[in-house]
N, CA, C and O atoms as CSV, one atom per row, in Angstrom:
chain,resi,resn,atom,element,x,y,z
A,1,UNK,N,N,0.843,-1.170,0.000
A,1,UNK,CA,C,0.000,0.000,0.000
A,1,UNK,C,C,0.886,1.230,0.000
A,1,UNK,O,O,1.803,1.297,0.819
A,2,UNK,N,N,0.654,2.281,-0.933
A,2,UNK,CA,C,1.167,3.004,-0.969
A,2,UNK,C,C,0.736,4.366,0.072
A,2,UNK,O,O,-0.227,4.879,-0.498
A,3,UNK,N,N,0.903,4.808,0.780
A,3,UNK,CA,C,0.446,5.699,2.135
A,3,UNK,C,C,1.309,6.242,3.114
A,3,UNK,O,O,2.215,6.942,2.660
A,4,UNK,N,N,1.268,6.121,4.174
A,4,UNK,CA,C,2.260,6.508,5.086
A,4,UNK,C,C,3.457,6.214,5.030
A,4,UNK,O,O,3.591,5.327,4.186
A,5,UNK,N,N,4.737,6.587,5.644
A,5,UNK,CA,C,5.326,5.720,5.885
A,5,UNK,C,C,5.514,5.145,6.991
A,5,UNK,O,O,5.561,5.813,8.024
A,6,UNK,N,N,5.630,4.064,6.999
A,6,UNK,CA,C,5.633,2.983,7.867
A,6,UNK,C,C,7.232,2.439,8.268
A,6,UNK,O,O,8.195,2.234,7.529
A,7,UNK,N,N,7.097,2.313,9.624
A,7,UNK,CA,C,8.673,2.023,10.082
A,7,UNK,C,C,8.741,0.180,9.169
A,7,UNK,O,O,7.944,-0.554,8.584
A,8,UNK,N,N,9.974,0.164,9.494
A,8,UNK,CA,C,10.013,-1.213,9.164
A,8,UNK,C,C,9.573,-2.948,9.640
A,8,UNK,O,O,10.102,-3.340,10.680
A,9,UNK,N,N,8.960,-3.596,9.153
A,9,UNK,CA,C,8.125,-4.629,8.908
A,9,UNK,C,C,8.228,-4.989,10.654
A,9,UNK,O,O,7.314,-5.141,11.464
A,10,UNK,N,N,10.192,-5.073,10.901
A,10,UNK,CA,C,10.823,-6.326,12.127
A,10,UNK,C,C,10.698,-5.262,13.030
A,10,UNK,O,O,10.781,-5.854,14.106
A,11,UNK,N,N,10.526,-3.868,13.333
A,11,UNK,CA,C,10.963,-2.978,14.438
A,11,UNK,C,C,9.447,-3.082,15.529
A,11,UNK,O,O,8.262,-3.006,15.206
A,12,UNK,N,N,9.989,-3.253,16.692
A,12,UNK,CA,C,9.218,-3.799,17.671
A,12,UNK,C,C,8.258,-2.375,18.294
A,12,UNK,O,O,8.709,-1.267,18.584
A,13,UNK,N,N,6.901,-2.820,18.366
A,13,UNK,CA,C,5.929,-1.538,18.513
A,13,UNK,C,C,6.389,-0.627,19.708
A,13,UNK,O,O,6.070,0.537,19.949
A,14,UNK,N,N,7.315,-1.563,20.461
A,14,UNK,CA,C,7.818,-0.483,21.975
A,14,UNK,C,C,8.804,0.309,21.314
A,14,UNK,O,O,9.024,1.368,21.901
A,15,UNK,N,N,9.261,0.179,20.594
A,15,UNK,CA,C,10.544,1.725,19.844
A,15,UNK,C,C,9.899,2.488,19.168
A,15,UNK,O,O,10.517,3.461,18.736
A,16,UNK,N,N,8.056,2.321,18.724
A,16,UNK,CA,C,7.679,3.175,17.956
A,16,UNK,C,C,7.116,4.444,18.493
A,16,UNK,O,O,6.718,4.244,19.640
A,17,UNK,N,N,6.905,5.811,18.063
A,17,UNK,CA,C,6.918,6.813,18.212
A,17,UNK,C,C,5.240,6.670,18.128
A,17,UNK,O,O,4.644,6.004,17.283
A,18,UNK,N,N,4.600,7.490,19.253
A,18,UNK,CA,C,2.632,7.442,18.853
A,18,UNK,C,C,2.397,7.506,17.322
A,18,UNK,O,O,1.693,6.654,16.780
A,19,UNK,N,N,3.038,8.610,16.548
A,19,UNK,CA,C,2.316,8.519,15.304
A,19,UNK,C,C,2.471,7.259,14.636
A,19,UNK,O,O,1.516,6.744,14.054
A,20,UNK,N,N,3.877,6.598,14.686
A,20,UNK,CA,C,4.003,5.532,14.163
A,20,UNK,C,C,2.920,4.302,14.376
A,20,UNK,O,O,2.572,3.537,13.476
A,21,UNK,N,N,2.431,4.259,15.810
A,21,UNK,CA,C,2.005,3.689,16.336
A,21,UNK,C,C,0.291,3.784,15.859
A,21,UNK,O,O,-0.470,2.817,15.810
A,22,UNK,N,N,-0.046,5.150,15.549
A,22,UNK,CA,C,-0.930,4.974,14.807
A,22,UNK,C,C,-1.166,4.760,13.692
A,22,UNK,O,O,-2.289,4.340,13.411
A,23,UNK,N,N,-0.127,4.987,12.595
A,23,UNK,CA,C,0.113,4.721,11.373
A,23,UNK,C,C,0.132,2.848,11.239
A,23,UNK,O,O,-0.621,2.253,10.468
A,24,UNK,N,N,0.896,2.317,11.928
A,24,UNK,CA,C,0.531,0.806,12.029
A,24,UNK,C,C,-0.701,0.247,12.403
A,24,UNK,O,O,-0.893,-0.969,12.394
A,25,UNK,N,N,-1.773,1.298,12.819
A,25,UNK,CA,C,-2.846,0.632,13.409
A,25,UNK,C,C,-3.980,1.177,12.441
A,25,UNK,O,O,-5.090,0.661,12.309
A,26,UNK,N,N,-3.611,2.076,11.921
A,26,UNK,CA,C,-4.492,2.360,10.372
A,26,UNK,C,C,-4.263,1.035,9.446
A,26,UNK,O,O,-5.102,0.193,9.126
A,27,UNK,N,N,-3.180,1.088,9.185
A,27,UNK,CA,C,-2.942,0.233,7.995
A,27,UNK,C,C,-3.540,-1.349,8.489
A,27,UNK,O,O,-3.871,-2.168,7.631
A,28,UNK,N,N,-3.629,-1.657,9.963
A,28,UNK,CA,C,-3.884,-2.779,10.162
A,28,UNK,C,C,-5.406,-2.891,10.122
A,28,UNK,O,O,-5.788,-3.923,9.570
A,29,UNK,N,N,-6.296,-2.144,10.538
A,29,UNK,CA,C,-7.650,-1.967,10.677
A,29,UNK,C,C,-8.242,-1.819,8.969
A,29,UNK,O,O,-9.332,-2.226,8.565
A,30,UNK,N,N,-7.220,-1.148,8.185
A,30,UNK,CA,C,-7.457,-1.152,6.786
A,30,UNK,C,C,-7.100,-2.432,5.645
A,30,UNK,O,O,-7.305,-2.534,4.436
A,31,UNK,N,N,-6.571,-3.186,6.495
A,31,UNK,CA,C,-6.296,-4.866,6.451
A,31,UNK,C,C,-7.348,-5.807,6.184
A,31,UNK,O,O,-7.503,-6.482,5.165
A,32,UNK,N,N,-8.357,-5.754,7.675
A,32,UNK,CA,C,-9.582,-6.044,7.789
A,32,UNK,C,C,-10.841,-5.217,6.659
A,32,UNK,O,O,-12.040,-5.389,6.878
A,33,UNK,N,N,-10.570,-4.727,6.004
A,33,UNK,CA,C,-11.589,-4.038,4.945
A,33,UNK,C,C,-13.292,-4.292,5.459
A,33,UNK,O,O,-14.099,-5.175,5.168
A,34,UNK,N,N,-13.408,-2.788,6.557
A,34,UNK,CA,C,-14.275,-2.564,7.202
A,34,UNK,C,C,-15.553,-2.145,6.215
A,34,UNK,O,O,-15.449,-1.880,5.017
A,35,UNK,N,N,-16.310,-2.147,6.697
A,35,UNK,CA,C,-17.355,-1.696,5.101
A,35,UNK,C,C,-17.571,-0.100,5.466
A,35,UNK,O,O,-18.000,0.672,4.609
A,36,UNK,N,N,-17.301,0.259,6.569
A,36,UNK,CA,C,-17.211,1.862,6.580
A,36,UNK,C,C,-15.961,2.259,7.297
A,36,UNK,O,O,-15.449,1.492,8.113
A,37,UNK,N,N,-15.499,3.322,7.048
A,37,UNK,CA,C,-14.331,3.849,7.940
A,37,UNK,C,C,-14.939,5.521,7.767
A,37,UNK,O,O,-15.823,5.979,7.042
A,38,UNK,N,N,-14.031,6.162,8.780
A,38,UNK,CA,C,-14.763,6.912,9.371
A,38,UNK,C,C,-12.932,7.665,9.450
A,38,UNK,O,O,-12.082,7.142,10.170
A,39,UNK,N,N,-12.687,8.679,8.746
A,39,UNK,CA,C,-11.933,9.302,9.005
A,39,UNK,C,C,-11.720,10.751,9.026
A,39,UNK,O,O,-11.938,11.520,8.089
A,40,UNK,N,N,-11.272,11.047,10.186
A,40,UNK,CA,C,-11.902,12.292,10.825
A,40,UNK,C,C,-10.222,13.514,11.020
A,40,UNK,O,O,-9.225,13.206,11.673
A,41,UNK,N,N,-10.360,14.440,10.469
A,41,UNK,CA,C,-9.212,15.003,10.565
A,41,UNK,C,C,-8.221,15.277,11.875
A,41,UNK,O,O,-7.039,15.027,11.637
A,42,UNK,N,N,-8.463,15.671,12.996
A,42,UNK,CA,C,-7.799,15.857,14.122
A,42,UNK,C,C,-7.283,14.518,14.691
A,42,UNK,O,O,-6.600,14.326,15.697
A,43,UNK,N,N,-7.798,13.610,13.764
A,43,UNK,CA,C,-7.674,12.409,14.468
A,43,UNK,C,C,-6.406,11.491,13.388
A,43,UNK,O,O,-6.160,10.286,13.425
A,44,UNK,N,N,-5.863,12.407,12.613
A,44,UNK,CA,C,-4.725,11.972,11.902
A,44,UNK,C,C,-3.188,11.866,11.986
A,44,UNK,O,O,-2.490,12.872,11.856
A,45,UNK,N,N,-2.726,10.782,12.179
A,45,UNK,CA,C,-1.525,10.756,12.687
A,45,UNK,C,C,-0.967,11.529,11.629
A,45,UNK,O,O,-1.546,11.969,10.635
A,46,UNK,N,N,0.475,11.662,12.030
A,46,UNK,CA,C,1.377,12.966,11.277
A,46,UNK,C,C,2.069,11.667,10.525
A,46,UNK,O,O,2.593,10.714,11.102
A,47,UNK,N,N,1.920,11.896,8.815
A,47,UNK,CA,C,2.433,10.910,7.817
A,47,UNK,C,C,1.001,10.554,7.189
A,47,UNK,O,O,0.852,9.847,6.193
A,48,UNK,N,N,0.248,10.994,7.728
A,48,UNK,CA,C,-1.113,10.247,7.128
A,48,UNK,C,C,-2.420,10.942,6.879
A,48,UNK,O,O,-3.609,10.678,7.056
A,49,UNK,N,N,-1.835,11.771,6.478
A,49,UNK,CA,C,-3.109,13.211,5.451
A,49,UNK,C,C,-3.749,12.111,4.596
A,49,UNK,O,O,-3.127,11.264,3.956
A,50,UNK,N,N,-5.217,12.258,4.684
A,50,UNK,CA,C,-5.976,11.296,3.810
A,50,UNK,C,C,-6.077,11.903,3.016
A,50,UNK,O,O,-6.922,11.279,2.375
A,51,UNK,N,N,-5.638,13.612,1.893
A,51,UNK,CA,C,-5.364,14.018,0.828
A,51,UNK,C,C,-4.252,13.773,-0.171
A,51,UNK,O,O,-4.185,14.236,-1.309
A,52,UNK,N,N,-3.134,12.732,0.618
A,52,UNK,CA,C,-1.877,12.248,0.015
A,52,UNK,C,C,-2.080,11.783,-1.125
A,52,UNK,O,O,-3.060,11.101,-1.428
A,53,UNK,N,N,-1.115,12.129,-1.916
A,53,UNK,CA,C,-1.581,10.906,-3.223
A,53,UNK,C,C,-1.815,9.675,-2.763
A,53,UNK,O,O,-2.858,9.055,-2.968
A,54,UNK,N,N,-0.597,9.163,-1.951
A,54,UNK,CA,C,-0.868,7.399,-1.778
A,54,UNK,C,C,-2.079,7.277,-1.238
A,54,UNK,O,O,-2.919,6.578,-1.805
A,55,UNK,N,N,-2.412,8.043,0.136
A,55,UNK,CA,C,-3.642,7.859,0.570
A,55,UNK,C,C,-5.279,7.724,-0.444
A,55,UNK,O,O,-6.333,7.089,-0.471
A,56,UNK,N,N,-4.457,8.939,-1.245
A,56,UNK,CA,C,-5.904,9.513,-2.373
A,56,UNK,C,C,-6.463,7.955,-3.066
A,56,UNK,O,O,-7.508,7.322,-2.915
A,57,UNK,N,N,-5.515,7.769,-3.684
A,57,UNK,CA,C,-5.314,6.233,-4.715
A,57,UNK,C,C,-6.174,5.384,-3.767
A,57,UNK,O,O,-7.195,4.786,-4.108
A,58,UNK,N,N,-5.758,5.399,-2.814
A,58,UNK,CA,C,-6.419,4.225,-1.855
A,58,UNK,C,C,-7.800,3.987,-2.032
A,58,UNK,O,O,-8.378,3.112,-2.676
A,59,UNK,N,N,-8.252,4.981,-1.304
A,59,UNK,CA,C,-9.007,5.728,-0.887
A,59,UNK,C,C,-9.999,5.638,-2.237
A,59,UNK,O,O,-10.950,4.891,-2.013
A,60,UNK,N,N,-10.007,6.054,-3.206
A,60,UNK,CA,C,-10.902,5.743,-4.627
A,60,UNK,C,C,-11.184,4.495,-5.059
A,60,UNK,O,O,-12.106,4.266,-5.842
A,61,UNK,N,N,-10.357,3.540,-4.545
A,61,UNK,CA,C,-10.338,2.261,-4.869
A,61,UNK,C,C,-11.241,0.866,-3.548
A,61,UNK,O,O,-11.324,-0.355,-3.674
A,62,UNK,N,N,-11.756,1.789,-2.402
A,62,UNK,CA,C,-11.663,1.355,-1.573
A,62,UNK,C,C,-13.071,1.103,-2.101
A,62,UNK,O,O,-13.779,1.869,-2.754
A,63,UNK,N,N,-13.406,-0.526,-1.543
A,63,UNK,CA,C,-14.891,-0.662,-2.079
A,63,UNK,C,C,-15.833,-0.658,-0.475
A,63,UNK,O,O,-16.994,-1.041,-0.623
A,64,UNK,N,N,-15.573,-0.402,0.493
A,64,UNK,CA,C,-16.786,0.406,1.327
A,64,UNK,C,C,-17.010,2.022,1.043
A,64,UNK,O,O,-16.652,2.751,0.118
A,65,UNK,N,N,-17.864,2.283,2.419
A,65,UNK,CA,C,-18.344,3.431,2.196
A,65,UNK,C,C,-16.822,4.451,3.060
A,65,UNK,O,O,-16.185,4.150,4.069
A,66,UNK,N,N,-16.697,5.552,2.228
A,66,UNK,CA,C,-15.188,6.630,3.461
A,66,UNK,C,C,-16.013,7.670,3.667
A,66,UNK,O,O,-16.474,8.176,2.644
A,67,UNK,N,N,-16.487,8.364,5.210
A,67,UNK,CA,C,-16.801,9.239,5.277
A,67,UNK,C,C,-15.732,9.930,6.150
A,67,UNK,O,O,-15.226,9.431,7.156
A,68,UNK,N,N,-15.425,11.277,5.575
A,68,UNK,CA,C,-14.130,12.349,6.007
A,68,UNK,C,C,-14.925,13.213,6.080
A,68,UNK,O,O,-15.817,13.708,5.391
A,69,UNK,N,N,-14.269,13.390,7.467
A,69,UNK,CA,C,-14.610,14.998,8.041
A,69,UNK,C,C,-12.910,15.240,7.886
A,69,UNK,O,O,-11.903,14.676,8.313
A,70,UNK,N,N,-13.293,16.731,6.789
A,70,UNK,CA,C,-11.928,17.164,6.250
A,70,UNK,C,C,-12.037,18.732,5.451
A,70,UNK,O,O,-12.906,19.133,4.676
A,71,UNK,N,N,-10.980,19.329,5.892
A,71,UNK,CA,C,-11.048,20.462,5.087
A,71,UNK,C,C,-9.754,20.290,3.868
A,71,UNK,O,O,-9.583,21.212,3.070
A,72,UNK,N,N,-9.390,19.770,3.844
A,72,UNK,CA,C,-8.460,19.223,2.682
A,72,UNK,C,C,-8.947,19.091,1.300
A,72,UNK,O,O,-9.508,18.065,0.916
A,73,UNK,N,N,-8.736,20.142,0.527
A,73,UNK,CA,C,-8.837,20.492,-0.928
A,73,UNK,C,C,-8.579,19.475,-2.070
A,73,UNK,O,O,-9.286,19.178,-3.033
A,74,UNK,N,N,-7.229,18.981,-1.640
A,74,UNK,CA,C,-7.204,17.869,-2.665
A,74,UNK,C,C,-8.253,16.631,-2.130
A,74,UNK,O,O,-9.215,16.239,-2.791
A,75,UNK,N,N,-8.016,16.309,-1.320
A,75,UNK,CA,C,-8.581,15.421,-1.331
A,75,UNK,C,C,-10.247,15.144,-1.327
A,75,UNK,O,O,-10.786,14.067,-1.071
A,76,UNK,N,N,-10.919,16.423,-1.683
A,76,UNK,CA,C,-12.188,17.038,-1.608
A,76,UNK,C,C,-12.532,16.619,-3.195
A,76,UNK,O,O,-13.470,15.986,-3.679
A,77,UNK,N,N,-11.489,17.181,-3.718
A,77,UNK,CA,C,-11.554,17.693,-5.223
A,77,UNK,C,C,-11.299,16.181,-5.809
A,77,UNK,O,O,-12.203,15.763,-6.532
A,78,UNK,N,N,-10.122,15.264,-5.577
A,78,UNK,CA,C,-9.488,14.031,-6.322
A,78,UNK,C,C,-10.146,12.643,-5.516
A,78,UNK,O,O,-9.846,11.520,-5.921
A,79,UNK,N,N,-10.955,12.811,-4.485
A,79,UNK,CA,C,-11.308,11.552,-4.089
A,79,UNK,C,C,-12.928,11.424,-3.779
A,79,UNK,O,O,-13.646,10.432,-3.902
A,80,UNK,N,N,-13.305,12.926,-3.279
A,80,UNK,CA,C,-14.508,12.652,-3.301
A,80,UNK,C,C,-15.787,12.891,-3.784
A,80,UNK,O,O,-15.949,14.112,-3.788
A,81,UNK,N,N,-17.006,12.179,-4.292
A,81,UNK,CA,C,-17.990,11.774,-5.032
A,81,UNK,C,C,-19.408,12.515,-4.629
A,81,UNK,O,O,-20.334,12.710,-5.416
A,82,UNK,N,N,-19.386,12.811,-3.516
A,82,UNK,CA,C,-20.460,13.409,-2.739
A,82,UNK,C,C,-20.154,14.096,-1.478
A,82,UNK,O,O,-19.518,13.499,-0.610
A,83,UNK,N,N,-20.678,15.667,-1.256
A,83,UNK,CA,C,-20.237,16.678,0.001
A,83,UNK,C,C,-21.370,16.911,0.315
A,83,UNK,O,O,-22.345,17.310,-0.322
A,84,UNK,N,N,-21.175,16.590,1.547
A,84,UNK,CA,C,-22.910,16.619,3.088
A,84,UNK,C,C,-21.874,18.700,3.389
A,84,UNK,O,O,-20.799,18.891,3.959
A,85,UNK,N,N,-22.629,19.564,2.857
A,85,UNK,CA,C,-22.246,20.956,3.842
A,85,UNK,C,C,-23.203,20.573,4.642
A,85,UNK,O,O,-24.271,20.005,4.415
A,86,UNK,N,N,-22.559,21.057,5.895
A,86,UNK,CA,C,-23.149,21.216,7.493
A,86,UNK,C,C,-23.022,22.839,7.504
A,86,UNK,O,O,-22.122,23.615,7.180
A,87,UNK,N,N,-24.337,22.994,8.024
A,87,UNK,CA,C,-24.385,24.866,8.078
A,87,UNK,C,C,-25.447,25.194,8.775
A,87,UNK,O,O,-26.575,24.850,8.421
A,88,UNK,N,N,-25.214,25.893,9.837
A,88,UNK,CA,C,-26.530,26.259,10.920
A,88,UNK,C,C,-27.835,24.996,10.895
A,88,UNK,O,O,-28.965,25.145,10.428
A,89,UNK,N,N,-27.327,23.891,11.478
A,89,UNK,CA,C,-28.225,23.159,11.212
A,89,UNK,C,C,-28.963,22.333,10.370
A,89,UNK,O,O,-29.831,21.572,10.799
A,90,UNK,N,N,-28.577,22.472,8.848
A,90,UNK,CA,C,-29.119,22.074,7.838
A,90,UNK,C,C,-27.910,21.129,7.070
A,90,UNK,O,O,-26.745,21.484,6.890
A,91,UNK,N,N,-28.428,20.034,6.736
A,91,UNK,CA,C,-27.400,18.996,5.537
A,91,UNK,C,C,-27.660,19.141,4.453
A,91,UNK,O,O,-28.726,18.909,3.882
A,92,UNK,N,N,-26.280,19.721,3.881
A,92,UNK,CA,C,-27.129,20.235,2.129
A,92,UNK,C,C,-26.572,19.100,1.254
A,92,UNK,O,O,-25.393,19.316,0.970
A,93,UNK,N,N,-26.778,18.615,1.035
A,93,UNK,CA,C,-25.989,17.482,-0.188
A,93,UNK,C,C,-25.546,17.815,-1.295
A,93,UNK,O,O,-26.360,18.404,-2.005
A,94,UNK,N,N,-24.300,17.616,-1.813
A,94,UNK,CA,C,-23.861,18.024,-3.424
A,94,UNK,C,C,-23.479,16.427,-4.130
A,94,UNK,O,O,-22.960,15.630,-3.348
A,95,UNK,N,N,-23.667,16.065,-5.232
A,95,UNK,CA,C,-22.944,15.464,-5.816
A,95,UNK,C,C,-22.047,15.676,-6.737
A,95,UNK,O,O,-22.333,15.981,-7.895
A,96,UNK,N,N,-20.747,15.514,-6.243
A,96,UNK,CA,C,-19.597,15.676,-7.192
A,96,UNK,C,C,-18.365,16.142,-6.194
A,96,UNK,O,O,-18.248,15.786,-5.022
A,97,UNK,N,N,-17.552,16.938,-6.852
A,97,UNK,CA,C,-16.489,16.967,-5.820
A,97,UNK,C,C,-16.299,18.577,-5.279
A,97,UNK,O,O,-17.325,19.237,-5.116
A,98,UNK,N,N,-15.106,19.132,-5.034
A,98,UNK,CA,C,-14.806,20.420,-4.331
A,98,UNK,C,C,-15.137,21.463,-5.564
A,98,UNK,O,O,-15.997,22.344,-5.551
A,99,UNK,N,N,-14.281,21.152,-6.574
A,99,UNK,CA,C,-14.400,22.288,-7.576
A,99,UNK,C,C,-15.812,22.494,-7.464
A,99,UNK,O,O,-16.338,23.405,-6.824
A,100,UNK,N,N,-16.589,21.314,-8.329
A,100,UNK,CA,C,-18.234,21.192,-8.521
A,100,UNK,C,C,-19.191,22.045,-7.580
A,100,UNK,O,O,-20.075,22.867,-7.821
A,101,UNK,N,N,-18.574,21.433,-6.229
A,101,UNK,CA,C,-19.286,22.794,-5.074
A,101,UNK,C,C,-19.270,23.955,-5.277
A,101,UNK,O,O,-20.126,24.730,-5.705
A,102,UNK,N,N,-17.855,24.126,-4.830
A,102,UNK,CA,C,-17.461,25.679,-5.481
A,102,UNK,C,C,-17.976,26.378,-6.101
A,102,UNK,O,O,-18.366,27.442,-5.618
A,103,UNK,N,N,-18.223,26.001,-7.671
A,103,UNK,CA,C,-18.916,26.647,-8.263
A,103,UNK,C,C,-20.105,26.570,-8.389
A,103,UNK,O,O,-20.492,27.451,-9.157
A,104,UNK,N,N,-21.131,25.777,-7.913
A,104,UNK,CA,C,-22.646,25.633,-7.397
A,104,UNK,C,C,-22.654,26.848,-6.636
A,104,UNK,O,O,-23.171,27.834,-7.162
A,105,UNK,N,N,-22.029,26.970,-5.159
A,105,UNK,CA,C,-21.837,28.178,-4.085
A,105,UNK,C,C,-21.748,29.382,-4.753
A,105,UNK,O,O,-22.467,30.254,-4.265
A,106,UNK,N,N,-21.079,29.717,-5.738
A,106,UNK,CA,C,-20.494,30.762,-6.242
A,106,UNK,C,C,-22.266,31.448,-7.276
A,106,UNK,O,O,-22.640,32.608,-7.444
A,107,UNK,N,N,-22.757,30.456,-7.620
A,107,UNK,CA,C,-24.031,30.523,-8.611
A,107,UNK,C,C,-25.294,31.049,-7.824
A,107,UNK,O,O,-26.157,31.836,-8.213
A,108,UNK,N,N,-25.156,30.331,-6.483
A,108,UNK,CA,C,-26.225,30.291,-5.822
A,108,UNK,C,C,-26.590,31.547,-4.902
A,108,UNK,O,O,-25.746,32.010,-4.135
A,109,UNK,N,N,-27.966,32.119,-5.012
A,109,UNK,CA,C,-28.351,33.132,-4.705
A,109,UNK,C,C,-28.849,33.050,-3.216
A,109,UNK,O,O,-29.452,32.063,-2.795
A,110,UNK,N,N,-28.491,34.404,-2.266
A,110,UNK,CA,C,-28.905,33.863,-0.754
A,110,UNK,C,C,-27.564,33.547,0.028
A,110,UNK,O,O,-26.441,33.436,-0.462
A,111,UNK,N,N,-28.000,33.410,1.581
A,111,UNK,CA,C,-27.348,32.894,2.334
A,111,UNK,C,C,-27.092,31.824,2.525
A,111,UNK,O,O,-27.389,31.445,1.392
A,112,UNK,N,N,-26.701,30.732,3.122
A,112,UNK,CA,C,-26.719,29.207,2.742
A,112,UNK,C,C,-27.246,29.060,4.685
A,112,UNK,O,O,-26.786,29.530,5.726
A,113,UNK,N,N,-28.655,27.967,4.272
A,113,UNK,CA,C,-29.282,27.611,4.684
A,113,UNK,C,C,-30.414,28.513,4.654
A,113,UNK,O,O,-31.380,28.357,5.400
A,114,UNK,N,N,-30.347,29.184,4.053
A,114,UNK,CA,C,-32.050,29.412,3.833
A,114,UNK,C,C,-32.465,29.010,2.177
A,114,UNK,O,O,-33.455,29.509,1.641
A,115,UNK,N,N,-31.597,28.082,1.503
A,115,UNK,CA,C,-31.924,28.141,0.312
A,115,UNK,C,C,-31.658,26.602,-0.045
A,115,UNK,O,O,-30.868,25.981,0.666
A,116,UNK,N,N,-32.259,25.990,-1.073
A,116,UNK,CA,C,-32.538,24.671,-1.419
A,116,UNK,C,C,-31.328,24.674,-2.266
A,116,UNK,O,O,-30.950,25.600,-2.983
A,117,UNK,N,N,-30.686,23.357,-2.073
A,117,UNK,CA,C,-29.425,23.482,-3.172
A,117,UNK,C,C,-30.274,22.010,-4.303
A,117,UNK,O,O,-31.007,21.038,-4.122
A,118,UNK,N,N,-29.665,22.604,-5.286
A,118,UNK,CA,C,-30.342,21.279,-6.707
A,118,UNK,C,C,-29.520,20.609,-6.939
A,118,UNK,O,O,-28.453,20.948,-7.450
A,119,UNK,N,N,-29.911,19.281,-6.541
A,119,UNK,CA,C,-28.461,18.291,-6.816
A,119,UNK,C,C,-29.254,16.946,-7.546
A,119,UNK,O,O,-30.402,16.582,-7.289
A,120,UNK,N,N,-28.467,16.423,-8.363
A,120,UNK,CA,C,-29.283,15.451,-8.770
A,120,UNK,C,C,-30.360,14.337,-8.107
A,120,UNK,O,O,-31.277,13.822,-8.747
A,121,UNK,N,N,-30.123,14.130,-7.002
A,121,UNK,CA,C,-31.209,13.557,-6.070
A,121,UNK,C,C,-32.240,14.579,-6.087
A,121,UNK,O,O,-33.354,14.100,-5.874
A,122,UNK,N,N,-32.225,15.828,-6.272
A,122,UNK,CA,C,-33.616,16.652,-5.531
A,122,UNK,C,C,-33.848,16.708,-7.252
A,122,UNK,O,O,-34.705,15.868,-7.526
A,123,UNK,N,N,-33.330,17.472,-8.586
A,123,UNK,CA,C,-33.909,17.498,-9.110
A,123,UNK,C,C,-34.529,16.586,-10.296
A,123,UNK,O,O,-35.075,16.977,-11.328
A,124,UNK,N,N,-34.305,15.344,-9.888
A,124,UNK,CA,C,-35.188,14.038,-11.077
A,124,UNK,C,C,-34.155,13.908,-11.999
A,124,UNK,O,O,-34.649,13.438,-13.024
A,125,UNK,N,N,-32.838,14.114,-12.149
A,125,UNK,CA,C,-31.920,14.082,-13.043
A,125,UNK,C,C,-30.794,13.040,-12.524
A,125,UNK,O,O,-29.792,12.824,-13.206
């Protein structure tokens, strides 16, 4: 897998450093091919931006569901398929990726959440 880097295969988990330590325990839980993972930004070891290329690659290929809580651009834009905005209360759904938003936001008239966003689920398309 191309992703973090990872200390070597034989080095014993008591010499490893926390991030390492979480970086081995990603890759192992991502072993087991969970049908959802749940990856959440503050909660990322250092080596393991889920916007990485290696990560990205993964990550597109992965046949469960990935939900990221993330402000990470690339990986908004190159991995993901569908964006839940959270905004005063309301889940707006987009299908497509960061750019695609972007420029929906940029079109759209109003404040956000007082206004219906058109995404192919709402409009019959």
């Amino acid at each position: 897998m191309d992703g973090p880097a990872l200390p070597a295969g034989e080095t014993p988990v008591a010499v490893l450093s926390g991030g390492e330590r979480r970086r081995v325990a990603l890759c192992r839980l991502l072993l087991t091919e969970p049908d959802i993972l749940l990856l959440e930004r503050a909660h990322q070891p250092p080596g393991c931006r889920i916007g990485s290329p290696g990560w990205s690659g993964h990550l597109q290929q992965y046949k469960g569901t990935v939900i990221a809580v993330t402000h990470d651009r690339y990986f908004l834009d190159n991995v993901a398929e569908w964006i839940l905005e959270l905004d005063r209360g309301f889940g707006i759904p987009w299908r497509g990726n960061y750019s695609s938003w972007l420029e929906q936001e940029e079109r759209s008239p109003g404040p956000r959440g007082e206004r219906r966003v058109e995404t192919p689920a709402h409009s019959g398309a």
